[in-house]
N, CA, C and O of each residue as an XYZ file, in Angstrom:
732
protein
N     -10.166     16.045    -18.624
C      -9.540     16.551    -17.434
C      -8.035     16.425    -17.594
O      -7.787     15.393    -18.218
N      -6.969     17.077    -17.270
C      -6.125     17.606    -18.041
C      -5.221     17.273    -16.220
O      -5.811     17.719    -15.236
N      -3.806     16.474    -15.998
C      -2.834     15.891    -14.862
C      -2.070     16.867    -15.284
O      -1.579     16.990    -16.406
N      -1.941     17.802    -14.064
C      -0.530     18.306    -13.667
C      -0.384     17.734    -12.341
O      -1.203     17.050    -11.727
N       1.084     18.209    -11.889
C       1.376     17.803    -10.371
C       0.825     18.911     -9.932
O       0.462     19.975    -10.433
N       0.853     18.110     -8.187
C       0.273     19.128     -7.341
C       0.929     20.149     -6.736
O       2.154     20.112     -6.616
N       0.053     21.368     -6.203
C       1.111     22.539     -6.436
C       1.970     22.040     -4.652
O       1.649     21.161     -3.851
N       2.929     22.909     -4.620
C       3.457     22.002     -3.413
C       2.909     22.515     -2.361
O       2.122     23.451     -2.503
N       3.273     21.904     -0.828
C       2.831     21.510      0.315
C       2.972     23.105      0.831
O       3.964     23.634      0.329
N       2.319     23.862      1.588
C       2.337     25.234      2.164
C       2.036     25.240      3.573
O       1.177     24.555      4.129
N       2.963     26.229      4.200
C       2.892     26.137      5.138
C       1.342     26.185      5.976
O       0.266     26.622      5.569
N       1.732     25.495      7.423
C       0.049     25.387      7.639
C      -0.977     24.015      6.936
O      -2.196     23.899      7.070
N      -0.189     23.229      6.298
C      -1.285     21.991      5.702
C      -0.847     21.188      6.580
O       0.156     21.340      7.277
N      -1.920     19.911      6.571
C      -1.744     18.926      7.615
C      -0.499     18.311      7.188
O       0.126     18.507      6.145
N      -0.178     17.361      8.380
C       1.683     16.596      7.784
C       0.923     15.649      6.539
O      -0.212     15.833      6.099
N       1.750     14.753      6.183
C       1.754     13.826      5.529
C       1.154     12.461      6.418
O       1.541     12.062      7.516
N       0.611     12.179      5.975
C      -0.145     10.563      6.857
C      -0.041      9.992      5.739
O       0.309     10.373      4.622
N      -0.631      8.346      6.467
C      -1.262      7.436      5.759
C      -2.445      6.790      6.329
O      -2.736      6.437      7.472
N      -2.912      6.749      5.448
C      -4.733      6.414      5.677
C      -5.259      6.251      4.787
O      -5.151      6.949      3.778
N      -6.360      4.756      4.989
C      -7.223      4.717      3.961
C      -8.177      5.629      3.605
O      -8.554      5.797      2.446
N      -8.681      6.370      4.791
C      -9.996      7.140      3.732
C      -9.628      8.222      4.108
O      -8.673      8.255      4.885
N     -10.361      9.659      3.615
C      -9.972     10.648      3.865
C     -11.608     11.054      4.022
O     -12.426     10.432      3.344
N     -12.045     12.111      4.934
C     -13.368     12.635      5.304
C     -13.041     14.257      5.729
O     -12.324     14.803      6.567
N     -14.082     14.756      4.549
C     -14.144     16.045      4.582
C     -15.328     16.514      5.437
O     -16.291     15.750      5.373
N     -15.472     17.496      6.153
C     -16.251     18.221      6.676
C     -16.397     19.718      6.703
O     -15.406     20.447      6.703
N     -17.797     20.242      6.727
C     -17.631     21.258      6.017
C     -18.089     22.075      7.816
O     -18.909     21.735      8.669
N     -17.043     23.282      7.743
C     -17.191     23.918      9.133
C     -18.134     24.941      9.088
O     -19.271     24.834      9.547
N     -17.679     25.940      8.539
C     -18.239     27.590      7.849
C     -17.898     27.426      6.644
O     -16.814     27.155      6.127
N     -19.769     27.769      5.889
C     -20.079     28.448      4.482
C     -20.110     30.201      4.703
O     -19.937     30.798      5.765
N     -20.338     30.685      3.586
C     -20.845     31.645      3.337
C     -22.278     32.233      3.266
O     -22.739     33.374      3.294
N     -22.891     30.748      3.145
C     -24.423     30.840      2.626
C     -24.852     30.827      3.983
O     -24.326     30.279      4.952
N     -26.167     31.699      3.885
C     -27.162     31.697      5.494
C     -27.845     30.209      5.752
O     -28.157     29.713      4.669
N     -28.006     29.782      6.315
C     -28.805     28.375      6.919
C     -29.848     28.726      6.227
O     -29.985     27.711      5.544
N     -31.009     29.704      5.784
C     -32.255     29.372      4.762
C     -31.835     28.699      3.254
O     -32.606     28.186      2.443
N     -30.491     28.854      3.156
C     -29.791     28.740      1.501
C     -29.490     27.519      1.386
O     -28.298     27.222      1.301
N     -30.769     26.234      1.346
C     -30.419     25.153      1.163
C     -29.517     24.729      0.332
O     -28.933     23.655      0.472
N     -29.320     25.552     -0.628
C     -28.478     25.213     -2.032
C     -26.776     25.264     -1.770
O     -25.994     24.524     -2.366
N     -26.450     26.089     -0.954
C     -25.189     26.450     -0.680
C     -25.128     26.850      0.869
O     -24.804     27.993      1.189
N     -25.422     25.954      1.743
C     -25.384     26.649      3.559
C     -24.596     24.928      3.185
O     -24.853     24.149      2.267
N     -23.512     24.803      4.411
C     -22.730     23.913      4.899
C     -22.837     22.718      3.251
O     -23.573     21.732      3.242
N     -22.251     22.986      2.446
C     -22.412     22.593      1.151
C     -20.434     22.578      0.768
O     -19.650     23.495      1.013
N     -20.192     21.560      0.284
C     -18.835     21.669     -0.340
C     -18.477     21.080     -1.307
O     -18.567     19.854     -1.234
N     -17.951     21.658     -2.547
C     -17.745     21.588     -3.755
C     -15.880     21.615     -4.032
O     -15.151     22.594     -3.874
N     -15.532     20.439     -4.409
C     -14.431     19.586     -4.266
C     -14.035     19.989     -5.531
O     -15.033     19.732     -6.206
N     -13.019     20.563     -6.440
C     -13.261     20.986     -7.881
C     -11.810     20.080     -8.085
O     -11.488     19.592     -9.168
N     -11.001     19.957     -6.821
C      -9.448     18.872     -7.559
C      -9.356     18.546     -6.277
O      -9.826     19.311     -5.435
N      -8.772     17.425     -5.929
C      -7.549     17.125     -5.033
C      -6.721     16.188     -5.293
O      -6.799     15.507     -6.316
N      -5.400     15.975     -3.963
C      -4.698     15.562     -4.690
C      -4.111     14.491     -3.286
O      -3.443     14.917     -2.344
N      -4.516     13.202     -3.446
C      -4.454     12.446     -2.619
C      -3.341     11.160     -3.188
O      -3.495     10.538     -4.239
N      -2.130     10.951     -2.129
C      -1.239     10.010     -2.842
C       0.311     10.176     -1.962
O       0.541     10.380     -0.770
N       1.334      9.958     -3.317
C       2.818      9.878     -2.705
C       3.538     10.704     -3.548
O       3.220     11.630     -4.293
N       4.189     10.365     -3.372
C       5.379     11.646     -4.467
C       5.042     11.671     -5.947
O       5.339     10.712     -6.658
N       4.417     12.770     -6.438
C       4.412     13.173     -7.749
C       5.147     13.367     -8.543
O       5.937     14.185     -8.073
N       5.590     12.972    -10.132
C       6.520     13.379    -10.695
C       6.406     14.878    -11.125
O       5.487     15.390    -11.764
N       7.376     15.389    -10.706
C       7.460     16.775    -10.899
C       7.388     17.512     -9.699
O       7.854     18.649     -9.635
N       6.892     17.008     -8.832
C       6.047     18.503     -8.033
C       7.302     18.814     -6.161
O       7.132     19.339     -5.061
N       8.440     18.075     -6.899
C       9.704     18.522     -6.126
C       9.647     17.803     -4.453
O      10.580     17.767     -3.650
N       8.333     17.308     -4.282
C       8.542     16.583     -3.277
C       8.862     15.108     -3.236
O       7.954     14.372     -3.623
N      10.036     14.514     -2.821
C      10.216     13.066     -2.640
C      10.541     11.822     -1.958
O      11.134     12.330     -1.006
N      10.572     11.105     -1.829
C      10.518     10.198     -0.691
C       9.237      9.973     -0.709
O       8.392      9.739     -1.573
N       9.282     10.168      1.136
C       7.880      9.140      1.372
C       7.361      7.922      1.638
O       7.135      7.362      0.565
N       7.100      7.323      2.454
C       6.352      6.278      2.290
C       5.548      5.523      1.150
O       5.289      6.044      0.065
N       5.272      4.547      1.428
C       3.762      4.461      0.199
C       3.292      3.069      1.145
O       4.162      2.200      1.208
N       2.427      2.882      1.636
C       1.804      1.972      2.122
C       0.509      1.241      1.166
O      -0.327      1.889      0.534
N       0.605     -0.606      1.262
C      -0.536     -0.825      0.022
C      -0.649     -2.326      0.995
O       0.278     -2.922      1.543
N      -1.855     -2.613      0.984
C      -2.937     -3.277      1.997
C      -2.873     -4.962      0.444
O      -3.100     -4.789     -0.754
N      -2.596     -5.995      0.949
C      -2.299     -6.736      0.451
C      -3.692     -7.559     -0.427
O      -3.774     -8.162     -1.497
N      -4.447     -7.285      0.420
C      -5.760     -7.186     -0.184
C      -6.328     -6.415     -1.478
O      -7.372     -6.757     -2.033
N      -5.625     -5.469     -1.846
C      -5.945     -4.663     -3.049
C      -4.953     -5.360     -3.899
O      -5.119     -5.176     -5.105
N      -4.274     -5.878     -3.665
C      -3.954     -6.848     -4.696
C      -4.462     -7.453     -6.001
O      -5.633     -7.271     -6.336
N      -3.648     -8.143     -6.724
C      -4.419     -8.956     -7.780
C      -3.652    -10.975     -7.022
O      -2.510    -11.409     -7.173
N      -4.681    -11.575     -6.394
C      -4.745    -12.923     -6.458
C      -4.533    -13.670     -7.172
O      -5.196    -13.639     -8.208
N      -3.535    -14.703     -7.008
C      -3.729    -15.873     -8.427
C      -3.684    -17.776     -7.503
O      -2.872    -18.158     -6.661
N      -4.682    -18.433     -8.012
C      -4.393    -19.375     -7.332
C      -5.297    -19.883     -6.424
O      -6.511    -19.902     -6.626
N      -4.696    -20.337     -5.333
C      -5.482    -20.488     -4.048
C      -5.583    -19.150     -2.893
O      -6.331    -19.005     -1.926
N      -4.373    -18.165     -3.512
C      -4.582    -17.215     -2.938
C      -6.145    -16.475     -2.173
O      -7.036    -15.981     -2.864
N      -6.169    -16.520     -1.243
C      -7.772    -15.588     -0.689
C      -7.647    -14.496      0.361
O      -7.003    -14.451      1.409
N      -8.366    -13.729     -0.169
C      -8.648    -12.509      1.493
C      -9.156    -12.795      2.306
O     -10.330    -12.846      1.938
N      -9.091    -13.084      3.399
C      -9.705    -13.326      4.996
C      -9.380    -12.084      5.962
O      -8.331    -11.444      6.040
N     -10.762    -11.900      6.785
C     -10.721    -11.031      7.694
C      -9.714    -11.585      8.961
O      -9.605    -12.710      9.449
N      -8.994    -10.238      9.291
C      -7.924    -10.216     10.089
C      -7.925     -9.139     11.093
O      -7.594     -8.008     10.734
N      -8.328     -9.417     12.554
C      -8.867     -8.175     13.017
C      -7.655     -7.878     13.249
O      -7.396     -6.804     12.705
N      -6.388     -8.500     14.039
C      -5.086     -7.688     14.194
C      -4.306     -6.921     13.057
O      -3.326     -6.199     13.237
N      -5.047     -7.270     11.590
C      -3.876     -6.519     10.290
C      -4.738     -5.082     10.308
O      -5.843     -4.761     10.745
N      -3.534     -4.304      9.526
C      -4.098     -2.624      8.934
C      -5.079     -2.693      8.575
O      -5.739     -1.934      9.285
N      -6.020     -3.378      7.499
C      -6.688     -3.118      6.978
C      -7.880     -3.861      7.409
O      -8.966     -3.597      6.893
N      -7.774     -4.720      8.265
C      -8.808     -5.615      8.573
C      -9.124     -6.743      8.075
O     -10.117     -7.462      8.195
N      -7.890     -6.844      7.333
C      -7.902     -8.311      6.262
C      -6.355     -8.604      5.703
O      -5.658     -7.699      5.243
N      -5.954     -9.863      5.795
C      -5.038    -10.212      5.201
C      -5.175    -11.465      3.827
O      -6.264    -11.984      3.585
N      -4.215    -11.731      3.221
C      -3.954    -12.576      2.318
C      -3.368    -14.203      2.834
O      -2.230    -14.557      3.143
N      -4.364    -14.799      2.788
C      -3.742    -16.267      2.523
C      -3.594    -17.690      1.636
O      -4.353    -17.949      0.702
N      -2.629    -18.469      2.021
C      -2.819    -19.205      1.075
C      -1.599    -19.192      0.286
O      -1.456    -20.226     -0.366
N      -0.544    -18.206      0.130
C       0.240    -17.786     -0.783
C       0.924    -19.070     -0.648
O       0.794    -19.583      0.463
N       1.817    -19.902     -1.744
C       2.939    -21.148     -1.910
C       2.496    -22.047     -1.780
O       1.310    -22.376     -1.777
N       3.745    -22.799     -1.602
C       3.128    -24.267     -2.029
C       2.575    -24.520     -3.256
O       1.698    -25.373     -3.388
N       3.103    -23.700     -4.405
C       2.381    -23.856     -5.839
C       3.106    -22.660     -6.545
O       3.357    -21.576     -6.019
N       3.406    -23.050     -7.851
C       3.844    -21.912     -8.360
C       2.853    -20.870     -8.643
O       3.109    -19.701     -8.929
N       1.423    -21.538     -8.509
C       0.147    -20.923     -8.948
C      -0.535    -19.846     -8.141
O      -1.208    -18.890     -8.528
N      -0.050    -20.404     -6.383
C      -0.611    -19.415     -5.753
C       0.474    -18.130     -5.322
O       1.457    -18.127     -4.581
N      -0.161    -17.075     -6.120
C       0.708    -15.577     -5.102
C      -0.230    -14.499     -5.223
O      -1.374    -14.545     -5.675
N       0.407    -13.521     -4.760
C      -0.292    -12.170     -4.749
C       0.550    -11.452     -5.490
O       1.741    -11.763     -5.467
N       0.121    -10.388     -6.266
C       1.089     -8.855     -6.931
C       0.318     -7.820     -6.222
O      -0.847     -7.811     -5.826
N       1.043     -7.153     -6.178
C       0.926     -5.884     -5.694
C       1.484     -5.131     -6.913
O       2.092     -5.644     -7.852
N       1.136     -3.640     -6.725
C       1.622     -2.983     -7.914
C       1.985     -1.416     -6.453
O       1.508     -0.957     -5.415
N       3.251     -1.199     -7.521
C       3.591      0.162     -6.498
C       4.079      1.203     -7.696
O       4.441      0.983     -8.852
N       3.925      2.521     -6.877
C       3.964      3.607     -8.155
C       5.421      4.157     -7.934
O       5.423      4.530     -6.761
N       6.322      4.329     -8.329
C       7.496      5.137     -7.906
C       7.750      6.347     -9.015
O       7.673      6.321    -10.243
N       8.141      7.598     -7.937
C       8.500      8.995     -8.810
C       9.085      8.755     -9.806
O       8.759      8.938    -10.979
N      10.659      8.013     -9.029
C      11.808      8.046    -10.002
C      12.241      7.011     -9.888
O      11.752      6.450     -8.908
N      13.274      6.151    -10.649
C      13.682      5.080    -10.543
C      14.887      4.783     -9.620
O      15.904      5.432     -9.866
N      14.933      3.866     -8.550
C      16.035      3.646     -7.811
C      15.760      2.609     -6.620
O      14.648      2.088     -6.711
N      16.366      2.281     -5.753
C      16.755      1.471     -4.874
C      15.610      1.928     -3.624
O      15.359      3.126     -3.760
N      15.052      1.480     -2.765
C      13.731      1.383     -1.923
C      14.177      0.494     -0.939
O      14.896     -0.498     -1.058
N      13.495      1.134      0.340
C      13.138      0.012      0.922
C      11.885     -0.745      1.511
O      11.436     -0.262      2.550
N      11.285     -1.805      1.028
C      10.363     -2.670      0.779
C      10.316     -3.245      2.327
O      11.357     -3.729      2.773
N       9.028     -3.202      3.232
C       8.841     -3.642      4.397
C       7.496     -4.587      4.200
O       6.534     -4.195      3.541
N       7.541     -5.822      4.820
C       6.155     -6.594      4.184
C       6.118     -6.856      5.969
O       7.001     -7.293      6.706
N       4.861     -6.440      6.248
C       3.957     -7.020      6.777
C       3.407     -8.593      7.041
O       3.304     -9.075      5.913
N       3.079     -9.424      7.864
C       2.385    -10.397      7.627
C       2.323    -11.023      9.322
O       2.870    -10.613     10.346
N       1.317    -12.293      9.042
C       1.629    -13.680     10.248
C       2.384    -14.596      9.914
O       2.909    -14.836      8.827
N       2.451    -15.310     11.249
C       3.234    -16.649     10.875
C       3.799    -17.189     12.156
O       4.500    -16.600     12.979
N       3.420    -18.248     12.164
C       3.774    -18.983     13.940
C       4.660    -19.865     13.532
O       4.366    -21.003     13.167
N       6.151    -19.250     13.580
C       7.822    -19.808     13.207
C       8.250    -18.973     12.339
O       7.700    -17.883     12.184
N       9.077    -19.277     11.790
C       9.384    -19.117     10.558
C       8.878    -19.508      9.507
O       8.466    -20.665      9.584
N       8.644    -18.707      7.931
C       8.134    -18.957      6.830
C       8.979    -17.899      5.657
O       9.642    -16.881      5.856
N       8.737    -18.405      4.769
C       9.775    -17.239      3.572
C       8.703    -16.679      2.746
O       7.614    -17.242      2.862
N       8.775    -15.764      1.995
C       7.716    -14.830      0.529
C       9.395    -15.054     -0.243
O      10.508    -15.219      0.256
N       9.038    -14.987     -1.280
C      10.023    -14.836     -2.577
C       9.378    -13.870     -2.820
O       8.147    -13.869     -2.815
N      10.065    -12.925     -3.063
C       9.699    -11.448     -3.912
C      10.109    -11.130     -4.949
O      11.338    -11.083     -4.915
N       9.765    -10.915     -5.751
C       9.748    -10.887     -7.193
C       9.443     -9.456     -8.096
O       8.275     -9.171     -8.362
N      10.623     -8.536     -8.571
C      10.118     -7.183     -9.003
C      10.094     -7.171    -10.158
O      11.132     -7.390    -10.782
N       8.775     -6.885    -10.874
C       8.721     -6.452    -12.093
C       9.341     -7.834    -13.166
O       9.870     -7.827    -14.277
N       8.996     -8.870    -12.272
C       9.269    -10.120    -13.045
C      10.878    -10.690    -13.320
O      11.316    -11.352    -14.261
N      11.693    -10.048    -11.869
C      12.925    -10.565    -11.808
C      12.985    -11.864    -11.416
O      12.076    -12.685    -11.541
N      13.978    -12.036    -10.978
C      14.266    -13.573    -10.111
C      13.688    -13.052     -8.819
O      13.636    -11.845     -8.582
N      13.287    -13.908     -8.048
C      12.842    -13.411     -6.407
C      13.683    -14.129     -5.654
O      14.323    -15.159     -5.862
N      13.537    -13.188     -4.466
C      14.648    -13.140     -3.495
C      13.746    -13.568     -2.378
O      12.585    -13.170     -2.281
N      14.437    -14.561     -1.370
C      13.915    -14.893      0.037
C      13.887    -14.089      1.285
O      14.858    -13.701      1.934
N      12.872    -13.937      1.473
C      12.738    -13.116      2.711
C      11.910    -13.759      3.833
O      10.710    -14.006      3.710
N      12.551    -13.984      4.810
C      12.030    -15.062      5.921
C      10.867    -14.249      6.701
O      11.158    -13.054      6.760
N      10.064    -14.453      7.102
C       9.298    -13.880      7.965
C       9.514    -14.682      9.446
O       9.501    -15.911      9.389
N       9.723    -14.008     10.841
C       9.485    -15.027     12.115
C       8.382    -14.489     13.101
O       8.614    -13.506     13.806
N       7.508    -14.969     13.128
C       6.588    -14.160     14.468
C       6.104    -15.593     15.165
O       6.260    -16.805     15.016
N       5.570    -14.862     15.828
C       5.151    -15.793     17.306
C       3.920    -16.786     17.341
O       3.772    -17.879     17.888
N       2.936    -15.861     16.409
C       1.379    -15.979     16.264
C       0.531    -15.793     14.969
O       0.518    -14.648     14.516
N      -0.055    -16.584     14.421
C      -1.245    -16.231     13.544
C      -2.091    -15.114     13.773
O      -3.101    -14.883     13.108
N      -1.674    -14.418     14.718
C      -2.540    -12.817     15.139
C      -1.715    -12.295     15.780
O      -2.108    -11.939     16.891
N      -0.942    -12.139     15.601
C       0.056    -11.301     15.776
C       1.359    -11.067     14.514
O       2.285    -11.753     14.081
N       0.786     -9.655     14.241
C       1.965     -8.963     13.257
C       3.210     -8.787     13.174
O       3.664     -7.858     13.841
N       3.948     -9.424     12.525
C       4.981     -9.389     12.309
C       5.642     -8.798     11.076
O       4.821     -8.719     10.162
N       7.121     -8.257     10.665
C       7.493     -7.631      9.567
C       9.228     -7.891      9.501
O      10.034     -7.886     10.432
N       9.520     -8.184      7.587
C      10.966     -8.318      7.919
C      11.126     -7.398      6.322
O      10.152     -7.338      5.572
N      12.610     -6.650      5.915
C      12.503     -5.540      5.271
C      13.819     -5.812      4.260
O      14.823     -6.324      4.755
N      13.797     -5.490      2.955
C      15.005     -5.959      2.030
C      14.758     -4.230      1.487
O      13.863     -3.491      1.896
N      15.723     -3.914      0.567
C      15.547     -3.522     -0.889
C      15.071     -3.698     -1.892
O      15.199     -4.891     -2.167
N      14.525     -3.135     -2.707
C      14.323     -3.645     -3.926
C      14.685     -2.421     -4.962
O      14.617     -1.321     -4.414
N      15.093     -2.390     -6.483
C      15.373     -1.628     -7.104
C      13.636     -1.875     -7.903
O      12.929     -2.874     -8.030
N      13.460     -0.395     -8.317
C      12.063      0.203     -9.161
C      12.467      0.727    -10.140
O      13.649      1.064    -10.189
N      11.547      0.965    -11.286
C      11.532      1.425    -12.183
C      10.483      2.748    -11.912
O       9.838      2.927    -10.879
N      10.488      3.387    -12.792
C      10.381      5.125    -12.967
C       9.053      4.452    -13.457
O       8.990      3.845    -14.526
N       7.517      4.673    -12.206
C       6.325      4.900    -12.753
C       6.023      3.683    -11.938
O       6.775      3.349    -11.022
N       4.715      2.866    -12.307
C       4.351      1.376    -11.741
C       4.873      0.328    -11.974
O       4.880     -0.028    -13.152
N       5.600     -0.688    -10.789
C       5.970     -1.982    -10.417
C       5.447     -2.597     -9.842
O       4.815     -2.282     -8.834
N       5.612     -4.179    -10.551
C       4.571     -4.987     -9.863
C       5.684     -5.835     -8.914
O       6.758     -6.314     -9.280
N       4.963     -5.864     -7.345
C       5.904     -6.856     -6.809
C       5.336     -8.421     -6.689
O       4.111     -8.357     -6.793
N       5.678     -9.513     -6.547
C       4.306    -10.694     -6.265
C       5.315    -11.374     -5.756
O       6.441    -11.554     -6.220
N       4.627    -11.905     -4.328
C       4.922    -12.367     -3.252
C       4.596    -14.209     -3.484
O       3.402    -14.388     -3.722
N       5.169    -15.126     -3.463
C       5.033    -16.072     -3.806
C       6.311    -16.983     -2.935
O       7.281    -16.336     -2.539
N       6.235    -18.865     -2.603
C       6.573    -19.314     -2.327
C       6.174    -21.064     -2.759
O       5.306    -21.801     -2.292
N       7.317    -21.338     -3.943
C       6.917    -22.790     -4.652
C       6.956    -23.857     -4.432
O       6.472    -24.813     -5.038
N       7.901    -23.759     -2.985
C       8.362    -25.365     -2.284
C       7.223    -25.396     -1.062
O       6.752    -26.430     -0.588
N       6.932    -24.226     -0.712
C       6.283    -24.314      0.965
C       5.377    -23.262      1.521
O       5.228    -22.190      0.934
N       4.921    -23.477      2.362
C       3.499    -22.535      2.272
C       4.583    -21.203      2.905
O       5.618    -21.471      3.515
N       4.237    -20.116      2.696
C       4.346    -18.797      2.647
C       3.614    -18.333      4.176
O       2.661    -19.007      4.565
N       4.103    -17.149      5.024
C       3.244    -16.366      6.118
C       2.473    -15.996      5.091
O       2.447    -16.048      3.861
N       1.683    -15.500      6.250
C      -0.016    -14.774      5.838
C       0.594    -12.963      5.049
O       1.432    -12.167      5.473
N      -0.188    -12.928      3.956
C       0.364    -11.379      3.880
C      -0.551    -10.205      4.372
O      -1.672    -10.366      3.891
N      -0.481     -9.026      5.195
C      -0.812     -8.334      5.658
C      -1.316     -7.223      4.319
O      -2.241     -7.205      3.507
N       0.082     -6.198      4.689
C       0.674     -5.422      3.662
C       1.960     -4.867      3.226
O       2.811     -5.743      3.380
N       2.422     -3.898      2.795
C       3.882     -3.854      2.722
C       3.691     -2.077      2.718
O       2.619     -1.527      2.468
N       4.595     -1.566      2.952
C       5.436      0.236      2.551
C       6.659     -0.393      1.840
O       7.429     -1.345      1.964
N       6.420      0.647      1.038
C       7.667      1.168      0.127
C       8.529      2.563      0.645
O       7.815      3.240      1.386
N       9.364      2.923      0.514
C      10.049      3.878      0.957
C      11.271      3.878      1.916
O      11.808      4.940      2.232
């Protein structure tokens, strides 16, 4: 199977969202209702589900990524979270150099972003963020509640294609991580 970009956006397509799943439904076939084979039947041959493609002239964007799809290290764990996006957040992060989370994010082109993290935390708590295995930078989180979402937002510079970010804290326990957008 052979990656080009996708052809671009035409007038009349839905906007741009974000969402985890996507659900097709099929309205009107061609085939008569006796034509079990092909009546309300749909045959998917490409699509093209995501964020800015290289090449295909559209850019920016968002990129939203659920902290849970992560890669864990540590004491790090997923726990259900009925107030987060996804229905689950990350805990556990710090207090160890051992425990964090990475995330991995895809970027078109290489440049400067802005990085929004998600999470809980009843006071204040910090994530060190860490790109692509730089030095990490402190970013305080303050919210009110262990169920209740909170978010605080830096920069980060990317590289052209996938970066890993990993959220970590070595002196002290870390907020809960939700998820983060890029863009």
């Amino acid at each position: 199977m052979s990656r080009s970009a996708p052809p671009p956006r035409r007038a009349g397509t839905p906007p741009a969202t974000t969402t985890r799943y996507v659900r097709l439904e099929v309205v009107n076939t061609y085939a008569a209702s006796t034509d079990t084979t092909r009546y309300k039947r749909l045959r998917v041959d490409e699509t093209w589900i995501g964020g800015a493609y290289a090449g295909s002239g559209a850019g920016g964007g968002t990129t939203s990524i659920e902290a849970e799809a992560g890669t864990l290290n540590g004491s790090a764990v997923v726990a259900a979270c009925a107030t987060c996006s996804g229905g689950a957040k990350v805990r556990f992060i710090g207090n160890n150099s051992a425990n964090y989370a990475t995330l991995t994010v895809s970027a078109a082109t290489a440049g400067t972003e802005q990085l929004t993290v998600y999470g809980e935390v009843d006071g204040t708590r910090s994530f060190f963020v860490s790109v692509n295995g730089g030095t990490g930078a402190e970013l305080p989180l303050t919210g009110t509640s262990w169920s209740t979402p909170a978010s605080a937002t830096m920069n980060v510079t990317l590289n052209a294609g996938n970066n890993t970010i990993r959220f970590y804290n070595n002196g002290a326990n870390a907020p809960d991580l939700d998820k983060i957008t890029v863009g």
